[in-house]
Residue frames as a rotation matrix with the C-alpha (Angstrom) as fourth column:
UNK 1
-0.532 -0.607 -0.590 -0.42
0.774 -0.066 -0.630 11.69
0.344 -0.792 0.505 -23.12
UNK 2
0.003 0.289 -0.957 -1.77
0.848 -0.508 -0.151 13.66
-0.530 -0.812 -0.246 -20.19
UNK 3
-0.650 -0.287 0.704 -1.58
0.283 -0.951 -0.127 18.06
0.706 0.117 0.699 -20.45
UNK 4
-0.721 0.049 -0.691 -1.49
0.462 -0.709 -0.533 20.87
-0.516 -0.704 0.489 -18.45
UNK 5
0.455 0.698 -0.553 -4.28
0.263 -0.698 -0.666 23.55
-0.851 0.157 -0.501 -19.53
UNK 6
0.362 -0.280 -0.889 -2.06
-0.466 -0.880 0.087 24.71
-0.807 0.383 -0.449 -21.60
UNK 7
0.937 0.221 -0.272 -1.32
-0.348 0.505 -0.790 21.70
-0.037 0.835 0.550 -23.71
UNK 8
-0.008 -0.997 -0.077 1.97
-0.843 0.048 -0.536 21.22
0.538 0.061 -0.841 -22.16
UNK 9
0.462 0.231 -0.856 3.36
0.052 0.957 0.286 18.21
0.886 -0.176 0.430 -20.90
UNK 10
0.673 -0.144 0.725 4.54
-0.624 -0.636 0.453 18.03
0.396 -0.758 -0.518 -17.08
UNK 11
-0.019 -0.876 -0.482 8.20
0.522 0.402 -0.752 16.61
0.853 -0.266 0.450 -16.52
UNK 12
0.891 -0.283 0.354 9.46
-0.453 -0.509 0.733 16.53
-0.027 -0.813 -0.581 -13.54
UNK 13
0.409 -0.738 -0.537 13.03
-0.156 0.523 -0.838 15.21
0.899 0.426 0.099 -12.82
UNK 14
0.931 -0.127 0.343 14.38
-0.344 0.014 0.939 13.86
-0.124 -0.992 -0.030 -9.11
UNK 15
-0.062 -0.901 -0.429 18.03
-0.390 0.417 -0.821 12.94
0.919 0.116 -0.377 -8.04
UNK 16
0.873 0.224 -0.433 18.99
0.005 0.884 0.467 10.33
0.488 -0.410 0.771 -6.13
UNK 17
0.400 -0.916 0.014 22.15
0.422 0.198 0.885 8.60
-0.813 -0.348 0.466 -4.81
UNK 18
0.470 -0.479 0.741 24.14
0.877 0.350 -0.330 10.00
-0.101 0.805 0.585 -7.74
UNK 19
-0.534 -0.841 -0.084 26.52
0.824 -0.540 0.171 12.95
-0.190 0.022 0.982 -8.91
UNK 20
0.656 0.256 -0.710 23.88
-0.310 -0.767 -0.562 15.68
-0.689 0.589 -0.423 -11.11
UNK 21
-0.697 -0.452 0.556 25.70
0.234 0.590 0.773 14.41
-0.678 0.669 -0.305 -13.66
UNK 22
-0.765 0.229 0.601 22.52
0.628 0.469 0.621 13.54
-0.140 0.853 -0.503 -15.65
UNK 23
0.818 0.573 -0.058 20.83
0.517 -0.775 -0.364 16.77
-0.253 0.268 -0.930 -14.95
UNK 24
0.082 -0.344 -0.936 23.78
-0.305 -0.902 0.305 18.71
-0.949 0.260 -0.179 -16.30
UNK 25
-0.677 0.098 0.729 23.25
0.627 0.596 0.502 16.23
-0.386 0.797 -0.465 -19.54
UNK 26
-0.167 0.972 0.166 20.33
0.896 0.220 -0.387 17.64
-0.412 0.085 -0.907 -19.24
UNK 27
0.398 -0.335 -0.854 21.28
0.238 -0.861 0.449 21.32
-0.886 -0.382 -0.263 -19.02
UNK 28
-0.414 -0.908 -0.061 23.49
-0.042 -0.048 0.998 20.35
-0.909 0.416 -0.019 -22.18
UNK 29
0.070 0.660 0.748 20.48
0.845 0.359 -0.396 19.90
-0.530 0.660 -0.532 -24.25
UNK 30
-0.804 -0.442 -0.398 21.03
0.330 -0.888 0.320 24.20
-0.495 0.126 0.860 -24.84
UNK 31
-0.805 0.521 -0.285 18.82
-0.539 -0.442 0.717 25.37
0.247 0.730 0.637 -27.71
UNK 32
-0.419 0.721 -0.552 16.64
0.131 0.649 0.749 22.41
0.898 0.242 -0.367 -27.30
UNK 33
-0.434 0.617 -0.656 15.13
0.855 0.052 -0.516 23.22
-0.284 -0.785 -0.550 -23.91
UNK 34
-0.820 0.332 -0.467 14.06
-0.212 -0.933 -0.292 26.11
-0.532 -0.141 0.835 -25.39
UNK 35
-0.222 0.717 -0.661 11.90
-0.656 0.391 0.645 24.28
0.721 0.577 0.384 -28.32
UNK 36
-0.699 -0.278 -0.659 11.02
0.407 0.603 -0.686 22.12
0.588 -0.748 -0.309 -25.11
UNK 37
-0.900 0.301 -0.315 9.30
0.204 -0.348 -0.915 24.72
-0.385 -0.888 0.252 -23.30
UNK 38
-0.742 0.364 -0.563 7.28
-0.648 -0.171 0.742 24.85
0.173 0.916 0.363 -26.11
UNK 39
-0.136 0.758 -0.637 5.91
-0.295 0.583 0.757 21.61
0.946 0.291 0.144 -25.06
UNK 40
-0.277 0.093 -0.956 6.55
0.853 0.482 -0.200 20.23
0.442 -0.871 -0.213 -21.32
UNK 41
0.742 0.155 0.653 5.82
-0.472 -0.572 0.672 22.55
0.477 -0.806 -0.351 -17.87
UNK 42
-0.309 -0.480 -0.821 8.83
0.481 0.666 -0.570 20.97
0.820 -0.571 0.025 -15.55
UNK 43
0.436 0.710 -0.552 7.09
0.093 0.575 0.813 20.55
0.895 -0.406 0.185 -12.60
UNK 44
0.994 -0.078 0.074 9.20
-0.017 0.565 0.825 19.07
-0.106 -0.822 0.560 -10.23
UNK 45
0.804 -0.591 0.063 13.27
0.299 0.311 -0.902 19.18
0.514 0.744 0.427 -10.05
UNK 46
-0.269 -0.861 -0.432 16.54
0.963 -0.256 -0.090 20.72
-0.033 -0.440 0.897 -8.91
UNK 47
-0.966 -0.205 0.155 15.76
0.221 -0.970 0.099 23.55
0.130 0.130 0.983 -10.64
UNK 48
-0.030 0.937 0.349 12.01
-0.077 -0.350 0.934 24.09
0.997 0.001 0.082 -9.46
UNK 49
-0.885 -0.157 0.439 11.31
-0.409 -0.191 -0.893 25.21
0.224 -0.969 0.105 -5.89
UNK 50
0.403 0.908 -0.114 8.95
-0.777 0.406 0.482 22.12
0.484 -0.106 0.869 -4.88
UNK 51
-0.438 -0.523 0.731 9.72
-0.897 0.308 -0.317 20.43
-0.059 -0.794 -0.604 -1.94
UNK 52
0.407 0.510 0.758 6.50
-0.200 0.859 -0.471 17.51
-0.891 0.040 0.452 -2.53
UNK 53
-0.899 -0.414 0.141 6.69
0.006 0.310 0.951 15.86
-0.437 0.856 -0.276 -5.55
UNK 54
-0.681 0.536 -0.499 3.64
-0.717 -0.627 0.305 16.81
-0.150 0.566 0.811 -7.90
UNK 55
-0.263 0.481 0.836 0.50
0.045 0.872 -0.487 14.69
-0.964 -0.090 -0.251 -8.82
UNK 56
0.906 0.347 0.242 -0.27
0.280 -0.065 -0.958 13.66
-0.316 0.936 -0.156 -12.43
UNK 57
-0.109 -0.907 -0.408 3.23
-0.538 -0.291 0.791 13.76
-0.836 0.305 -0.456 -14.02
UNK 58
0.626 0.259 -0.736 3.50
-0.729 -0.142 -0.670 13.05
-0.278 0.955 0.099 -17.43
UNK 59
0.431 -0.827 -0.361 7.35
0.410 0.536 -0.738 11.82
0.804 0.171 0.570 -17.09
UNK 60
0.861 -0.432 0.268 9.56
-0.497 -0.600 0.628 12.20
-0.110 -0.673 -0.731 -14.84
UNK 61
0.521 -0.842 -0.141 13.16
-0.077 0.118 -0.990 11.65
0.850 0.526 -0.004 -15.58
UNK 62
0.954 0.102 0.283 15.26
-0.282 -0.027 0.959 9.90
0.106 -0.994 0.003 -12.31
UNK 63
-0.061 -0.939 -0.337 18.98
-0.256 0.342 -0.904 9.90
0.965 0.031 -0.261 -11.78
UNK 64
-0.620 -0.734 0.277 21.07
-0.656 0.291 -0.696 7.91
0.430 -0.613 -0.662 -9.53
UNK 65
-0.553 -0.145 -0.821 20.36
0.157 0.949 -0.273 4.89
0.818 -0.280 -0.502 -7.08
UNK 66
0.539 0.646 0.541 18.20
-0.518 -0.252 0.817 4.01
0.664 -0.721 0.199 -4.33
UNK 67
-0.463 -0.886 0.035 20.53
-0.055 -0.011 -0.998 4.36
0.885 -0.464 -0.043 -1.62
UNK 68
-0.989 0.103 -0.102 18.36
0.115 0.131 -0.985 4.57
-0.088 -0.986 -0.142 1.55
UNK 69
-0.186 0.979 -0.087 14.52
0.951 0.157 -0.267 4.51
-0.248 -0.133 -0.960 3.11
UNK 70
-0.146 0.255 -0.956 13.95
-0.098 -0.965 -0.243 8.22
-0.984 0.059 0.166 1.85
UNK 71
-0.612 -0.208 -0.763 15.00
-0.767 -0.076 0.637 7.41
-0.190 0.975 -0.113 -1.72
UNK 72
-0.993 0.082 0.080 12.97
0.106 0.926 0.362 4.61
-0.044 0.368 -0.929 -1.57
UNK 73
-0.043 0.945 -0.324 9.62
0.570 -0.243 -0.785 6.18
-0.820 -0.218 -0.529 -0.28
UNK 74
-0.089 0.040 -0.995 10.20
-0.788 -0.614 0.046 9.04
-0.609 0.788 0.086 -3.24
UNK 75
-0.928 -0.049 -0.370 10.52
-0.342 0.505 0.792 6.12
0.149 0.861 -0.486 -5.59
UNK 76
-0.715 0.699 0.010 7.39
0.688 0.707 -0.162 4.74
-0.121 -0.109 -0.987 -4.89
UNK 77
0.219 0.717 -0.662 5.48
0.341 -0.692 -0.636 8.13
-0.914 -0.087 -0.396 -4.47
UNK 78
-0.392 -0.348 -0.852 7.24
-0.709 -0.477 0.520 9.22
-0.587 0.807 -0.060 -8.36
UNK 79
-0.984 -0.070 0.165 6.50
0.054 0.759 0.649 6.13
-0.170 0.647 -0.743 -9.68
UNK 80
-0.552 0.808 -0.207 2.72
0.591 0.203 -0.781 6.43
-0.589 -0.553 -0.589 -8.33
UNK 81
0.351 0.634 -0.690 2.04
0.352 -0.771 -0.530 9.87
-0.868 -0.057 -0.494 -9.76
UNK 82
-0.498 -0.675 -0.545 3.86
-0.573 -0.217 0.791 9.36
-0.651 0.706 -0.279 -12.83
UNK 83
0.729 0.494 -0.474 2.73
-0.674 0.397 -0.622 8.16
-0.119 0.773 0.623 -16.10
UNK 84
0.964 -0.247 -0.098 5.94
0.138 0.778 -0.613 7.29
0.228 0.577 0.784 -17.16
UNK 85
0.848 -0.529 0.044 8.99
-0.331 -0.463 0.822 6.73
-0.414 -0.712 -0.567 -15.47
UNK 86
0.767 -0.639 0.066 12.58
0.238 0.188 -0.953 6.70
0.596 0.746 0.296 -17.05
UNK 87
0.850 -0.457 -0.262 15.83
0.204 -0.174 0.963 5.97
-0.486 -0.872 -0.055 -15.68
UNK 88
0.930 -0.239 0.278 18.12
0.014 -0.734 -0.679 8.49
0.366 0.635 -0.680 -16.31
UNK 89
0.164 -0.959 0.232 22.07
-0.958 -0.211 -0.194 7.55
0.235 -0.190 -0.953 -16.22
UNK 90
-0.258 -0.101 -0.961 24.00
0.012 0.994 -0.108 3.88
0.966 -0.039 -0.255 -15.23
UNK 91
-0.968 -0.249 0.022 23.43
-0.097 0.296 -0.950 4.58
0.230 -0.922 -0.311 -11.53
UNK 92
0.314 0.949 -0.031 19.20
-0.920 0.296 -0.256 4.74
-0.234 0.109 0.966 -11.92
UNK 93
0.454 0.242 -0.858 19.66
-0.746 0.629 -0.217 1.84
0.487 0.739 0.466 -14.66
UNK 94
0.207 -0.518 -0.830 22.49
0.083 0.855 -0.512 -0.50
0.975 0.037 0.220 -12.65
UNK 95
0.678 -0.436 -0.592 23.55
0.718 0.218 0.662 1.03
-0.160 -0.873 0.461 -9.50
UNK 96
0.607 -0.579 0.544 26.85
0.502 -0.251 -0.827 1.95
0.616 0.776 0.138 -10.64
UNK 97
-0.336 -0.597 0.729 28.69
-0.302 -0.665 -0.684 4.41
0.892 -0.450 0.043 -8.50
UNK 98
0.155 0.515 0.843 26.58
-0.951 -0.153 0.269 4.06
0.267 -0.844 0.466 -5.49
UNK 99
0.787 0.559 0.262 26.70
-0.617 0.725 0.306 0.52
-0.019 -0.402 0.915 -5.48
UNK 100
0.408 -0.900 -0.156 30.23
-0.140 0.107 -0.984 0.18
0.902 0.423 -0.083 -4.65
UNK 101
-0.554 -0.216 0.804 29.18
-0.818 -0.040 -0.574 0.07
0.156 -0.976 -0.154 -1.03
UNK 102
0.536 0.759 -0.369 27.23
-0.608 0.651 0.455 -3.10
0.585 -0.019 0.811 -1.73
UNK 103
-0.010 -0.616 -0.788 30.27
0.206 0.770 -0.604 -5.12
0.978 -0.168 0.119 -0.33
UNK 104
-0.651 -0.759 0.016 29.98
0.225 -0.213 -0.951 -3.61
0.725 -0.615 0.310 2.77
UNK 105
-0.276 0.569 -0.775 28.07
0.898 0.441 0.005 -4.12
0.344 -0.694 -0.632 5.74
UNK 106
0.556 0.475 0.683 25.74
0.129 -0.860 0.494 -0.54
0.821 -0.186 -0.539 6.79
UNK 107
0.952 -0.177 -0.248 27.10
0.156 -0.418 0.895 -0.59
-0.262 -0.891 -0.371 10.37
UNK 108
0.384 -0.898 0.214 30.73
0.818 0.439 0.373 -0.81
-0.429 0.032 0.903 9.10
UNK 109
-0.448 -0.423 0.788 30.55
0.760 -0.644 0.087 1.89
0.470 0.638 0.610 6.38
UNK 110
0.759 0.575 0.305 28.41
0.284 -0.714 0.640 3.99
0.586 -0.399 -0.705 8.67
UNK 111
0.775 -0.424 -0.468 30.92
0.594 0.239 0.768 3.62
-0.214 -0.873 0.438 11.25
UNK 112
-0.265 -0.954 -0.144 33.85
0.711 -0.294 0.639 4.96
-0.651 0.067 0.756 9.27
UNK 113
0.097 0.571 0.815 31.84
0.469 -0.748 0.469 7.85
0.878 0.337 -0.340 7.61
UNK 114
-0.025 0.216 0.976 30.64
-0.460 -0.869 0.180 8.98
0.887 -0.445 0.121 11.41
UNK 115
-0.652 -0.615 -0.443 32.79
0.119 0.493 -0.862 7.89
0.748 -0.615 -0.248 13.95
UNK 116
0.247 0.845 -0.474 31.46
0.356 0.376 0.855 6.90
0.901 -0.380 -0.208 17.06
UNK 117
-0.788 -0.344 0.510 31.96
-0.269 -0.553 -0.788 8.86
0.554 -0.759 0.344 20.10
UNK 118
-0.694 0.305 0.652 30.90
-0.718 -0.235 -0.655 8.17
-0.047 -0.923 0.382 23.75
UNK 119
-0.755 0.490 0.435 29.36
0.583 0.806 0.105 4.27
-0.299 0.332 -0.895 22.50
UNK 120
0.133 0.848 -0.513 26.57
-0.395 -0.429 -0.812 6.18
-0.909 0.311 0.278 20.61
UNK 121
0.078 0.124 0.989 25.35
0.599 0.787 -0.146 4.73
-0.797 0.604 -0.013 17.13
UNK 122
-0.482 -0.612 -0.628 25.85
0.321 -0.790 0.523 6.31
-0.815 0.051 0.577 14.25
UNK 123
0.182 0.977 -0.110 23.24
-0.310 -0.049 -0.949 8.04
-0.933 0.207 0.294 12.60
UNK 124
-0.392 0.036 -0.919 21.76
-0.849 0.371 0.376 6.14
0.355 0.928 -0.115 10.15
UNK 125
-0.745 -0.396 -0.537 21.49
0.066 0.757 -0.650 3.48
0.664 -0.520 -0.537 12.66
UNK 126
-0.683 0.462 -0.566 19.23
0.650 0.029 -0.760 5.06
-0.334 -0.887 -0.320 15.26
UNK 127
-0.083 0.838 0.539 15.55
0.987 -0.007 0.163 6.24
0.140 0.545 -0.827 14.86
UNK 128
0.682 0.098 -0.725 16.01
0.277 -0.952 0.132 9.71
-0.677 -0.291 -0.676 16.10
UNK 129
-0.408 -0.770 0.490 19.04
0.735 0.042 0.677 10.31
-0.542 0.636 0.549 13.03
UNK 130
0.358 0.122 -0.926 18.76
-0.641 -0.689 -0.339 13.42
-0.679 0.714 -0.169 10.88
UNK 131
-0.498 -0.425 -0.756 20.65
-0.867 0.227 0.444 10.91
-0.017 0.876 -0.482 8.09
UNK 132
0.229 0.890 -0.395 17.98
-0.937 0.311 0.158 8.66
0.263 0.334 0.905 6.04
UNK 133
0.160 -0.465 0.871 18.38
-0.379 0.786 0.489 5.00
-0.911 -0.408 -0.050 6.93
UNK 134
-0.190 -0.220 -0.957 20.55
-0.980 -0.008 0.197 3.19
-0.051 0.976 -0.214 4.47
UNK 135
0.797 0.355 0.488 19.02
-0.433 0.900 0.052 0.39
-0.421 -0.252 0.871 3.35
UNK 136
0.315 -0.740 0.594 21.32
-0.176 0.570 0.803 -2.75
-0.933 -0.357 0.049 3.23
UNK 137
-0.456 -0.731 0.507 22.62
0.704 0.051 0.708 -2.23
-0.544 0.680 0.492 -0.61
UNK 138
-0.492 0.266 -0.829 22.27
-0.733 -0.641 0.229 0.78
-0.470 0.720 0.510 -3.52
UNK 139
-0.217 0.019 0.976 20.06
0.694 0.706 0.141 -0.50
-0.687 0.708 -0.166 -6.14
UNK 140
-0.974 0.033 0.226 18.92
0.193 -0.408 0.892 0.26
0.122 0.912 0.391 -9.54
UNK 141
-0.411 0.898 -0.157 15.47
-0.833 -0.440 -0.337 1.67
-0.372 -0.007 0.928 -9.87
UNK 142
-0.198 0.474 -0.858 14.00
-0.695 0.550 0.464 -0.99
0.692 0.688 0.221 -11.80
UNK 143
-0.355 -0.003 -0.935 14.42
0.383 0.912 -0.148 -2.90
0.853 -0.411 -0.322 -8.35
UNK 144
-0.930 0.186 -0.317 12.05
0.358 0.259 -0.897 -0.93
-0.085 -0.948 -0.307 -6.64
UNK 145
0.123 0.923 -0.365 9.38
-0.305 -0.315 -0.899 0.36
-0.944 0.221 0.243 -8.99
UNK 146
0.342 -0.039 0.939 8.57
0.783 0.564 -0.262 -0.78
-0.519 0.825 0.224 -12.39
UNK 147
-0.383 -0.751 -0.538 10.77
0.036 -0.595 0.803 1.56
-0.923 0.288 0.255 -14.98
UNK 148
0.870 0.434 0.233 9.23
0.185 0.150 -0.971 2.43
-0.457 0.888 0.050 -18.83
UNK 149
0.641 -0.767 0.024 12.39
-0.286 -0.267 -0.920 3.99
0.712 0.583 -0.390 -20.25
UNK 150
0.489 -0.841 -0.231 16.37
0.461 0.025 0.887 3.29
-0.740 -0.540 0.400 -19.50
UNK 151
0.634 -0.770 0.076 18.72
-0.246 -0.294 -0.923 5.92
0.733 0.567 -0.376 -20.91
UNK 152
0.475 -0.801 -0.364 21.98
0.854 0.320 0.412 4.41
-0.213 -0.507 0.835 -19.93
UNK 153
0.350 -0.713 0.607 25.10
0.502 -0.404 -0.764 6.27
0.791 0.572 0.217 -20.00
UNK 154
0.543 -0.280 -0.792 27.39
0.789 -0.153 0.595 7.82
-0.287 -0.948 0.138 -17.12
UNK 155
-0.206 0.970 -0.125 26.00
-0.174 -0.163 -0.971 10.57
-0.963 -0.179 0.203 -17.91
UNK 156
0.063 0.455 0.888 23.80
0.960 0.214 -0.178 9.39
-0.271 0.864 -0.424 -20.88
UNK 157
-0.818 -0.574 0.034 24.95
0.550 -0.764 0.338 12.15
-0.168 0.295 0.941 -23.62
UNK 158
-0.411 0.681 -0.606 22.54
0.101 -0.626 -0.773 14.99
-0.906 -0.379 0.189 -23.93
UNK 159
-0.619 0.261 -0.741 21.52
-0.774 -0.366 0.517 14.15
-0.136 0.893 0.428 -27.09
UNK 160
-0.714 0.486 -0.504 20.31
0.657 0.714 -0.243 10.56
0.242 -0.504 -0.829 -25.85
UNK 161
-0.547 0.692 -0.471 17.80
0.224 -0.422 -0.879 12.97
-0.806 -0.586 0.076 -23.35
UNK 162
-0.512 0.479 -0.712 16.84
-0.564 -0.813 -0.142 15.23
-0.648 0.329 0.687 -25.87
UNK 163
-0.707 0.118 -0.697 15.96
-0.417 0.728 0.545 11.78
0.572 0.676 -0.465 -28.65
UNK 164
-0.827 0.480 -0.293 14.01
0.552 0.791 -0.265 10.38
0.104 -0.381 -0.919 -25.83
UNK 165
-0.292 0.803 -0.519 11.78
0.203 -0.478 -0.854 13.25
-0.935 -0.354 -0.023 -24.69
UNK 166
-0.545 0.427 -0.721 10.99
-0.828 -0.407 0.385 14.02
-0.129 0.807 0.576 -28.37
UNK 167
-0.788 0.312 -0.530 10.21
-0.039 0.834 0.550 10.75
0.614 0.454 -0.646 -29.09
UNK 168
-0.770 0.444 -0.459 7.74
0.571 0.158 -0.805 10.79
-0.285 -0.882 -0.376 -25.61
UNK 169
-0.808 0.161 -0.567 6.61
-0.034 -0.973 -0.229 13.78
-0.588 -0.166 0.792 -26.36
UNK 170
-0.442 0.397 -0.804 4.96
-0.885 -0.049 0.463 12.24
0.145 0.916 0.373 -29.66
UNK 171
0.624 0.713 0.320 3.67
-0.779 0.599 0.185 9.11
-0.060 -0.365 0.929 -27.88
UNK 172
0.617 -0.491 -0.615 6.54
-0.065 0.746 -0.662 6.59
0.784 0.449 0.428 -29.70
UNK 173
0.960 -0.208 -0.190 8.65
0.243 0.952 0.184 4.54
0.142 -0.223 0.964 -28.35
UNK 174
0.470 -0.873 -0.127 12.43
-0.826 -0.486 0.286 5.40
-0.311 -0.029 -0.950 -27.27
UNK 175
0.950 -0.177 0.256 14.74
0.297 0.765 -0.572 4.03
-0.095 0.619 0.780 -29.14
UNK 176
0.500 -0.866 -0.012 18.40
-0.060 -0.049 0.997 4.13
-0.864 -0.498 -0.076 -28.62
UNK 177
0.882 -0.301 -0.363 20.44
-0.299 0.238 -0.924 4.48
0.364 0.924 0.120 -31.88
UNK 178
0.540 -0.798 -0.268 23.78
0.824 0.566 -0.028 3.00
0.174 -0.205 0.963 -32.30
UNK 179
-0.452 -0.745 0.490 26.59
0.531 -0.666 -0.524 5.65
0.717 0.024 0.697 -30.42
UNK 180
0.288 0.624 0.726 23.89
-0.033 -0.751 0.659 6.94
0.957 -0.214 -0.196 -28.19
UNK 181
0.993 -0.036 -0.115 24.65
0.121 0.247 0.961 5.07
-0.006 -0.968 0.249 -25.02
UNK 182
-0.236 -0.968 -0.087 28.51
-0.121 0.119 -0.986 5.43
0.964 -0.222 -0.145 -23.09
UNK 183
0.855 0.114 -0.505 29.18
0.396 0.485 0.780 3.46
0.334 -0.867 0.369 -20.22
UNK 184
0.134 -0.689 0.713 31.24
-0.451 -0.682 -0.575 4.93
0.882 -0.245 -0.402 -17.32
C-alpha cells in the first residue's frame, strides 16, 4: 500500500445519504484511533476541513446511499482516487434507510417535502435548484462504483471498523468474524 512521506497511510472517509451513524462507530473505536494515528493521515472527512476530495487515497471508508447526482459524481471521483474503497454501514452496502423512497416517484416525494407555490417546480426538479437532483431511486454503492470491502451493520460495530483497517493496514484481506456484523 501507497504512503504519505511519512509512512502513513491516507484514509479519508465521506457521508452520504445516511445518519453519521457509521462515523460515530467510528469515533467509538476510542484508544484505537490513537494507535491509528500511528499509521494512517485522514485526509479527507467530517472531521477534516477539505471541501475537494484528495488525490491518491489509500482507503477511504463511505457511509450511506447514493441518493442524488452530487452523491453520485463524489462516488465516482472517491472511487477514482482511491485505492481501495469500502462500504461502510447497510445503507453504503444495501440502501437501507434511504431506500425507502424507492417506492416513490421523485416528483411526488419532492412535492410533499417542498410544496409548490405559485405553479413553480420544486427544487430538485429544476436546473437552477440549490437541492442536488435526486436521481430516480437510493442505491447501494456497489451500484455505482466497484466496492473492495463491505462492513455491514446499521452502524457496523466499532470493532468491525477497527478489525478491518488493521487488517488493511497490513495488506490482508478483511474478514468478518462471526458476531461482527448487526443488521438494522
Amino acid at each position: 500500500m501507497s504512503s504519505t512521506p511519512s509512512g502513513k497511510i491516507r484514509l479519508a472517509t465521506v457521508w452520504l445519504s445516511g445518519c453519521s451513524g457509521c462515523h460515530m462507530s467510528f469515533l467509538d473505536l476510542d484508544e484505537q484511533l490513537l494507535e491509528l494515528n500511528e499509521h494512517i493521515q485522514l485526509v479527507h472527512g467530517p472531521l477534516v476541513d477539505r471541501k475537494d476530495f484528495p488525490p491518491e487515497v489509500d482507503v477511504v471508508l463511505v457511509e450511506g446511499a447514493v441518493n442524488n447526482e452530487e452523491q453520485k459524481e463524489m462516488a465516482g471521483i472517491l472511487r477514482e482516487q482511491s485505492r481501495i474503497v469500502v462500504a461502510l454501514g447497510d445503507c453504503a452496502v444495501t440502501g437501507n434507510v434511504p431506500a425507502m423512497r424507492n417506492g416513490l416517484p421523485v416528483k411526488n416525494l419532492l412535492e410533499s417535502v417542498y410544496p409548490v407555490e405559485g405553479g413553480h417546480e420544486p427544487p430538485g426538479l429544476s436546473s437552477g435548484s440549490e437541492v442536488p437532483r435526486l436521481l430516480p431511486a437510493a442505491l447501494p454503492l456497489h451500484a455505482v462504483v466497484p466496492v473492495d470491502v463491505f462492513l455491514p451493520g446499521c452502524p457496523p460495530h466499532a470493532r468491525t471498523i477497527g478489525s478491518a483497517l488493521k487488517a488493511l493496514l497490513k495488506g490482508e484481506r478483511v474478514v468478518l468474524e462471526q458476531g461482527m456484523c448487526r443488521f438494522g
